[in-house]
Kinemage of the C-alpha trace (Angstrom):
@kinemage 1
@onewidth
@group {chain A} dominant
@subgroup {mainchain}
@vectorlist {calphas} color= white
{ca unk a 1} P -174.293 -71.042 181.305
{ca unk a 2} L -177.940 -72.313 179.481
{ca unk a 3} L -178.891 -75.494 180.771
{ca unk a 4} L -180.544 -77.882 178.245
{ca unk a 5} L -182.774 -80.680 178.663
{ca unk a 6} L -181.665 -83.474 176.259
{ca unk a 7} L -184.660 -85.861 174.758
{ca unk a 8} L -183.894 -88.647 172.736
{ca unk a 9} L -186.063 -89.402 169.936
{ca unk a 10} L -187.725 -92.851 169.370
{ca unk a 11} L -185.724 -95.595 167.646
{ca unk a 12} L -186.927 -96.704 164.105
{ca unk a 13} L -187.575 -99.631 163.099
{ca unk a 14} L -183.949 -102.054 162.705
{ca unk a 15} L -181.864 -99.644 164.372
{ca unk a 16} L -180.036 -100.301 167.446
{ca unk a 17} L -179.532 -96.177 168.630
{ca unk a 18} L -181.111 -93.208 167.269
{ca unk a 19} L -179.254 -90.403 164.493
{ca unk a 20} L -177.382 -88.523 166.846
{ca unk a 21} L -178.796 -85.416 164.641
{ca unk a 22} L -182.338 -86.289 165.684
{ca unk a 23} L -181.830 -85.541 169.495
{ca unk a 24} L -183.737 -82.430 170.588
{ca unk a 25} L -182.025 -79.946 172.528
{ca unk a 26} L -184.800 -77.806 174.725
{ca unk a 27} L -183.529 -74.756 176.488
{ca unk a 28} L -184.613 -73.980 180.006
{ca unk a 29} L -186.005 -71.096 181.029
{ca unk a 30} L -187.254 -68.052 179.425
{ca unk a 31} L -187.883 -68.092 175.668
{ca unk a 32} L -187.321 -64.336 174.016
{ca unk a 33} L -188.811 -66.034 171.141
{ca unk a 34} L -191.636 -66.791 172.293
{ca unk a 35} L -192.519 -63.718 173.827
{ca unk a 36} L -192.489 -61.490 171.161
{ca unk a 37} L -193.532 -64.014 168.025
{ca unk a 38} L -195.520 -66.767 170.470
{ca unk a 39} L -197.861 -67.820 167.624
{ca unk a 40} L -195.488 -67.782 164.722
{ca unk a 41} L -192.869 -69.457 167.169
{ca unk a 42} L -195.714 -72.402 168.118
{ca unk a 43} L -196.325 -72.944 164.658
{ca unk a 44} L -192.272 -72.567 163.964
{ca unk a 45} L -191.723 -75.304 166.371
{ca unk a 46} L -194.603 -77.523 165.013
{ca unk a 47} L -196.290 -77.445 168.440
{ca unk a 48} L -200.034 -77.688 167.393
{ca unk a 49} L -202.205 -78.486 170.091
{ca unk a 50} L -200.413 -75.797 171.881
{ca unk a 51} L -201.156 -73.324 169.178
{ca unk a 52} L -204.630 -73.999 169.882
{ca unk a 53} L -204.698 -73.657 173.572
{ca unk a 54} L -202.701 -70.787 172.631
{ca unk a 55} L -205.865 -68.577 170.701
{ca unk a 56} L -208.572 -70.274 172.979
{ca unk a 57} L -206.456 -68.554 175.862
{ca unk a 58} L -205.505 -65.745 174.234
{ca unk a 59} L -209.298 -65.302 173.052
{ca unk a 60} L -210.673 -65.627 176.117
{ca unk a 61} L -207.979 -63.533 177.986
{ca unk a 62} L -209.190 -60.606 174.857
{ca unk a 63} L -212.907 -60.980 175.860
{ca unk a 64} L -211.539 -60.675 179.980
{ca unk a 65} L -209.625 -57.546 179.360
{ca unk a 66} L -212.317 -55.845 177.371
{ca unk a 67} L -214.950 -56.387 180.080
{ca unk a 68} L -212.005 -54.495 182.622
{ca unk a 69} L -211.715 -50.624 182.936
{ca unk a 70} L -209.253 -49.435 180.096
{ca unk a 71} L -206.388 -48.456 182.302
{ca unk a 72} L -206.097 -51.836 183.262
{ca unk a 73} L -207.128 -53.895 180.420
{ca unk a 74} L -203.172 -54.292 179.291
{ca unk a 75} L -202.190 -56.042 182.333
{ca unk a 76} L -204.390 -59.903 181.382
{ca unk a 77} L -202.896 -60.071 177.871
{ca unk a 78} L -199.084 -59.065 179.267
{ca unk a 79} L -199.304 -61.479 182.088
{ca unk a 80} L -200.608 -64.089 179.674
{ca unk a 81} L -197.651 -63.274 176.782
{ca unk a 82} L -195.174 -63.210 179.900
{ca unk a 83} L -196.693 -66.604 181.437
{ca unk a 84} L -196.209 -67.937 177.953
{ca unk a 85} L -192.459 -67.026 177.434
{ca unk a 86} L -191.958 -68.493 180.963
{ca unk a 87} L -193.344 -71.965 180.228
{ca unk a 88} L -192.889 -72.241 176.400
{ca unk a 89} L -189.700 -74.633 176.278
{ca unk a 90} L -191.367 -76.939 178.799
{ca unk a 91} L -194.704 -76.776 176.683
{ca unk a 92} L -191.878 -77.816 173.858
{ca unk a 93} L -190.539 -80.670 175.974
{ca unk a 94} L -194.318 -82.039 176.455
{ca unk a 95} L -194.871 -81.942 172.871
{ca unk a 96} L -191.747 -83.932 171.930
{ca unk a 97} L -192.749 -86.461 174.709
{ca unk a 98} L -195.873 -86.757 173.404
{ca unk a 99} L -194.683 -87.904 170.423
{ca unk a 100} L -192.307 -90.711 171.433
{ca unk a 101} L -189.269 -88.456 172.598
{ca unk a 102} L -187.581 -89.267 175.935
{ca unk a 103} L -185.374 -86.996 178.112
{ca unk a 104} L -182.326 -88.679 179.016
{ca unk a 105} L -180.216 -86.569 180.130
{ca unk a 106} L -179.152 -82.696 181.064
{ca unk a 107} L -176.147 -80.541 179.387
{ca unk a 108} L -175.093 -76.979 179.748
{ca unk a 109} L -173.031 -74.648 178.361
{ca unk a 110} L -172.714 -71.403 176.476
{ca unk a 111} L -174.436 -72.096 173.708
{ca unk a 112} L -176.334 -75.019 172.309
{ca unk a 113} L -173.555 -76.676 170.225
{ca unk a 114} L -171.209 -76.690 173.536
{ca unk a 115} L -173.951 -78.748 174.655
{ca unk a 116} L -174.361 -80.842 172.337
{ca unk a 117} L -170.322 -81.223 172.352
{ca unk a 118} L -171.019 -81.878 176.225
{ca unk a 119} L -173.672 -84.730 175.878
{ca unk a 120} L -172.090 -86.568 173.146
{ca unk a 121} L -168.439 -86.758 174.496
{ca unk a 122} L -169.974 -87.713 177.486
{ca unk a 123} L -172.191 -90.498 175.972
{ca unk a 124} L -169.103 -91.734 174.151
{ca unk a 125} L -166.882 -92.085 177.269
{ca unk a 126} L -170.168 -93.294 179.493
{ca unk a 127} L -169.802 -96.934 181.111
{ca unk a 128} L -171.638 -99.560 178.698
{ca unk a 129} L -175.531 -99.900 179.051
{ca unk a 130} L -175.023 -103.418 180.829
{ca unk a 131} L -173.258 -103.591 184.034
{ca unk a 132} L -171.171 -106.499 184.122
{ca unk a 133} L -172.275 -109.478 185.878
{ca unk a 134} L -171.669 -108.723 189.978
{ca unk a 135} L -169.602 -112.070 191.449
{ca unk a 136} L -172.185 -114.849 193.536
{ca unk a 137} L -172.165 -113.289 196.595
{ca unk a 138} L -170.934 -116.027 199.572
{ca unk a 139} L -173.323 -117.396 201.929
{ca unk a 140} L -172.763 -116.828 205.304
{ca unk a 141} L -170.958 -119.850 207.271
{ca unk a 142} L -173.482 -122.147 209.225
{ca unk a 143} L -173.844 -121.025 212.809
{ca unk a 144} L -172.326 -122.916 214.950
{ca unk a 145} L -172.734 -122.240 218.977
{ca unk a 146} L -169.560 -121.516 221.169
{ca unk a 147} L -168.113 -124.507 223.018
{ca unk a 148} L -169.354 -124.645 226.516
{ca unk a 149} L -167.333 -123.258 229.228
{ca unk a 150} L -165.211 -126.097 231.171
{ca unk a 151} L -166.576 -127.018 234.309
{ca unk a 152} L -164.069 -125.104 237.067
{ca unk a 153} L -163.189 -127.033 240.056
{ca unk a 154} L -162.862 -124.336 242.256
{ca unk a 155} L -165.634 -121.556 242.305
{ca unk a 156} L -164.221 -117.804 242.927
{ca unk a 157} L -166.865 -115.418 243.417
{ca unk a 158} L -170.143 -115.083 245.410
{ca unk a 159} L -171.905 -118.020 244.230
{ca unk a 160} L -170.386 -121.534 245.249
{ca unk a 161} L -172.081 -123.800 241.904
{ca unk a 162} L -171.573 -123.080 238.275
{ca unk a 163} L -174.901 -121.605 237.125
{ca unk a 164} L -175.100 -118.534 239.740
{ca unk a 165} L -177.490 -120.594 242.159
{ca unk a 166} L -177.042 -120.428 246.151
{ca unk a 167} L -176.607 -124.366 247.074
């Protein structure tokens, strides 16, 4: 099972819901895309401040691994490429909120159109948007104190008065 982070995309002008074909589905998790084409997929997925951050890091990581000893100098560039597939469909999400999406919900399933099937039979069958209206809620009855005790006639016990006192 893929578990898929559901963002909404902002409403247009008039409309009272967004085109359900408009909703972004965002994989969690590791992106095999991403790994092996990580440029081509940034500029695939129309991400373009992180295809910048993307060559100033991979840049400087090529300038790092040059100044290391050249058994080594793979490992900074494989770490970066594998730190990249790791945190590329979050770096997605970001870019979608950034431009007006929201996430509303999470969906799983096999494969993205089970999903999708998920979310929207869900969102059909959901409660409506407004609660209705909760009944006035009673107010408590006015306190009103016990009726005294009757005065007894005859005292049992160790005290001979009402009250407790010793005469």
């Amino acid at each position: 099972m893929r578990i898929y982070n559901v963002l909404e995309p902002p409403l247009e002008t008039g409309s009272a819901k967004p085109d359900p074909v408009s909703y972004a589905f965002v994989k969690e998790g590791f992106s095999w895309p991403a790994l092996f084409l990580g440029p081509f997929w940034v500029l695939w997925k129309r991400m373009w401040l992180v295809f910048l951050a993307y060559l100033a890091a991979a840049l400087s990581i090529g300038v790092l691994a040059d100044a290391l000893p050249e058994a080594i100098s793979f490992v900074p560039p494989t770490l970066f490429i594998l730190l990249f597939a790791l945190e590329a469909n979050n770096l997605r999400c970001w870019t979608l909120e950034r431009r007006g999406y929201r996430l509303v919900d999470v969906s799983f399933g096999d494969s993205i159109s089970e999903a999708e099937l998920r979310f929207f039979s869900r969102e059909t069958t959901a409660a409506p948007a407004t609660p209705p209206p909760a009944e006035p809620k009673k107010a408590p009855p006015p306190f009103t104190p016990p009726p005294a005790p009757p005065e007894a006639v005859e005292i049992v016990g160790l005290f001979p008065r009402p009250g407790g006192g010793m005469p």
